[in-house]
C-alpha positions, 0 to 999 in steps of 0.5 A, a space after each residue: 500500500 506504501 509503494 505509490 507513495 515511496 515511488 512518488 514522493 521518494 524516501 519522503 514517502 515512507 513518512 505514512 508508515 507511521 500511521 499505518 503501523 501504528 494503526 496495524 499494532 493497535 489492531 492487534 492489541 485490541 484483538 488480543 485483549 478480545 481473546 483475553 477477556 474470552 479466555 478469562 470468562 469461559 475457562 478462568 484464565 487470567 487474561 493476561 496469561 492468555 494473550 500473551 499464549 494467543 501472541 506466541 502462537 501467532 508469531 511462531 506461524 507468522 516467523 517461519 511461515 509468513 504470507 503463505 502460512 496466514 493465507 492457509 490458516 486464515 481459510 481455516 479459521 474462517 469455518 470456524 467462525 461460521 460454524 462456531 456463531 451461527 451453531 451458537 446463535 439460536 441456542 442463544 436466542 431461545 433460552 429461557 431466560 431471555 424474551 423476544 428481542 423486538 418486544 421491548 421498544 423505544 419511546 416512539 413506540 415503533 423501533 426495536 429497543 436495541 436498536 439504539 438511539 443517538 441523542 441530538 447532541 452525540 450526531 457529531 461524534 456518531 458521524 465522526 465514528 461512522 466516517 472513521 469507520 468507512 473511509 479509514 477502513 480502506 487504507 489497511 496494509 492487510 488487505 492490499 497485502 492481498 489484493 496485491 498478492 492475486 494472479 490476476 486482477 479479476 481474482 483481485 477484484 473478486 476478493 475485495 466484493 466478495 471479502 466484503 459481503 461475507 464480512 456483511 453477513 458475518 457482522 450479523 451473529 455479532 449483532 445479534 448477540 449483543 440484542 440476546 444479551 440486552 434481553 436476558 433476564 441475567 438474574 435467571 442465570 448463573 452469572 450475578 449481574 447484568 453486564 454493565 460499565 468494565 463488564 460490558 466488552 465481556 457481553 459475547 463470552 458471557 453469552 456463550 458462557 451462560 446462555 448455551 450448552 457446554 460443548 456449543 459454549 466451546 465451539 463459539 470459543 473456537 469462532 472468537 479465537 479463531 477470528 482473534 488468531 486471524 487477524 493477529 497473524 495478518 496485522 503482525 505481517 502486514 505492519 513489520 513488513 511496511 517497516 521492513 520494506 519501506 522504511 528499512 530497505 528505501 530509507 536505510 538500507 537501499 540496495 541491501 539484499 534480501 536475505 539482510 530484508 528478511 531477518 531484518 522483518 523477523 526482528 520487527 515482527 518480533 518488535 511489533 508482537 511484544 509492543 501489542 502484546 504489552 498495548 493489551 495487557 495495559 489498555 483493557 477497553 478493547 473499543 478504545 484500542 479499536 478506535 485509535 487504529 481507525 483514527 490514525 488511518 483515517 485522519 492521517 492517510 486517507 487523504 494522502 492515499 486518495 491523492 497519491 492515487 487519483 491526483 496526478 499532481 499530488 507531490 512531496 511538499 503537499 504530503 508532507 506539508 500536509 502530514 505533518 498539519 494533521 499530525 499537529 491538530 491530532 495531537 493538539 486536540 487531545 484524546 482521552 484514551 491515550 490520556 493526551 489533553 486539549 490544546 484546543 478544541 473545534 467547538 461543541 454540540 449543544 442539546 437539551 437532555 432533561 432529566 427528573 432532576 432538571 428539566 433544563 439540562 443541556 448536554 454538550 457533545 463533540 464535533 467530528 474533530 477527525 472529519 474536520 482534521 483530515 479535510 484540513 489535511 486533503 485541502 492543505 495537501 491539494 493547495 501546496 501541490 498545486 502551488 508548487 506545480 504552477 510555480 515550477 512548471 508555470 512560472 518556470 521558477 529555478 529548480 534549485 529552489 526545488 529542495 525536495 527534488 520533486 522536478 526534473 527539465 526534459 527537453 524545454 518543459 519542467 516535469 515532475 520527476 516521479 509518479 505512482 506508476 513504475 516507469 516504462 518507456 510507452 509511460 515516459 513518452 506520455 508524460 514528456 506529450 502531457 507535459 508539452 501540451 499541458 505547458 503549451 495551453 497556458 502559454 498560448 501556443 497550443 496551435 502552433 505546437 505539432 501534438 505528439 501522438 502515443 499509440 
């Protein structure tokens, strides 16, 4: 996913590996702690104990596997997911103590009560979370580590519709486990309380645990651990690779050999496992650690990927002008989980919320600050680059102001040195014929110029 930036913007590039591996370890470590939380509830053991057991395996098959072992393992795993939820979902569903889960509903009378409902003044931060969720879900290493790897780009497109609408009816079981455990009657169960504030990431193991038989209660454990080892093995690979590739072998070590790249990824996945292993045993609030992986990815490098792919102008100085702005405003609004305070904020949403106590209580909710960052960031990145593109190529400014060597002169004309696209001749010759109409328009001598034709 890294290589249009690196192939464009040079060593400058491997600046969006910061986001992406950060984003891939913390994906990790929230995944780990799910199994934790699992493993504590169904078979009483500590949970610190389990991720660390969960981690070693995956790195074990990840080490000496690689992409091969986690394609394998993870067609596996697969059918354990599906068996393990949809075996467990209607003993679930039709325990004694839980009702109908469309009986109970909201105030309008009309909607299920699990459904939900989102108060006027938490619409910024639902719209944020949503954002987050669709557009910082494109720029994972993990997928393209796939697509990229296809025989084909029919396969590769075949895997991207399809990989998405299995994780459609996946996203079904989960769902509706959770509607299962808010209408249980927990009092008619072997388990104290209703789960609630610390307890509530603990909602599907303690289904399973208490509300199916022991030998399904076991096959789901087979589903969550299976989904956990999945992805563990695959965030694993597809961060210390980013590392390895793009920043060890571009920026450090060019023209290095690939034995020296292998070992070097083998002591940055044993870097990257240790790191989450320690992020799940010291954050428990796995939502938290799941939200800060989107964050960085959204906020950071979509708005660069989406650039670098379908802009041809984009160049170094926007992507890192711009990088380094939304990195700031990140960092300077704060983030409660990561305990970072506020330098300053971009307002908030005010709304009534009456209670019985006071009728006229207002209650504040935040803005989509990461929506509002990372179209700073997009906007930011398009000025600069069109800025320094008119001024070398327009204005014809010397190129020793060029500090960043983002522009070469071929011929008469002043161009840009790289692009995303790996350089063949047939790309070479359309480049210097886009160059030379392009220039030509501007200054008025596009009927006299004879336009080159590229077949």
């Amino acid at each position: 996913m890294i290589d249009p930036f690196t192939q464009k913007y040079g060593r400058w590039g491997a600046l969006m590996v910061i986001p992406a591996a950060i984003s891939e370890v913390f994906w990790c470590a929230a995944i780990l702690g799910a199994l934790g939380s699992t493993l504590h509830v169904i078979l009483h053991v500590d949970d610190d104990i389990s991720i660390i057991i969960s981690a070693i395996i995956s790195l074990c098959y990840t080490l000496f596997g690689g992409l091969v072992s986690v394609a394998y393992t993870d067609v596996i795993q697969i059918f354990f997911i599906v068996i393990g939820l949809f075996l467990a979902l209607p003993f679930a569903m039709t325990h004694p103590a839980v009702s109908n889960i469309y009986e109970a509903k909201l105030d309008d009378g009309v909607t299920p009560a699990w459904y939900g409902s989102v108060a006027p003044h938490e619409w910024g931060g639902w719209v944020d979370y949503a954002l987050l969720c669709l557009l910082g879900g494109i720029p994972w290493q993990c997928y393209f580590q796939r697509v990229l790897s296809a025989q084909t780009s029919t396969r590769a497109q075949l895997l991207s519709y399809g990989g998405a609408a299995i994780a459609l009816v996946m996203t079904g079981p989960s769902v509706l486990f959770g509607a299962v455990a808010r209408a249980t009657d927990w009092s008619q169960t072997d388990y104290p309380c209703t789960p609630s504030g610390d307890t509530e990431k603990l909602v599907m193991p303690l289904t399973l645990q208490y509300l199916t038989p022991p030998a399904v209660a076991w096959f789901g454990l087979g589903a969550i651990s299976a989904a956990v080892m999945s992805s563990t093995d695959s965030s694993l690979l597809s961060a210390s690779s980013l590392i390895a590739r793009n920043v060890y072998q571009k920026v450090f070590r060019p023209g290095c050999g690939e034995r020296e790249v292998v070992v070097a990824l083998w002591v940055i996945i044993l870097g990257n496992c240790i790191l989450a292993t320690t992020l799940a045993i010291q954050y428990k609030d796995i939502y938290a650690l799941f939200v800060l992986c989107g964050d960085f990815t959204y906020v950071m490098l979509f708005p660069q990927l989406l650039l670098v792919i379908y802009w041809s102008k984009a160049n170094t100085y926007g992507s890192v002008f711009s990088f380094i702005l939304t990195v700031i405003l990140r960092l300077s609004v704060g983030d409660k989980y990561l305990g970072l305070p506020a330098a300053f904020s971009f307002g908030a949403v005010t709304a009534s919320c009456p209670t019985v106590e006071d009728p006229d209580h207002m209650c504040e909710g935040a803005l989509p600050y990461r929506t509002f960052i990372m179209l700073i960031g997009l906007v930011v990145h398009i000025i600069v680059s069109a800025a320094t593109d008119l001024s070398f190529c327009m204005a014809e400014v010397d190129l020793r102001w060029d500090f960043l060597n983002c522009y070469q002169k071929m011929g008469s004309v002043i161009v840009m040195r790289n692009t995303r696209e790996m350089d063949t001749p047939v790309k070479s010759l359309k480049d210097f014929k886009n160059a030379l109409d392009t220039q030509a328009k501007y200054v008025g001598k596009y009927s006299k110029r004879k336009v080159v034709t590229v077949k």
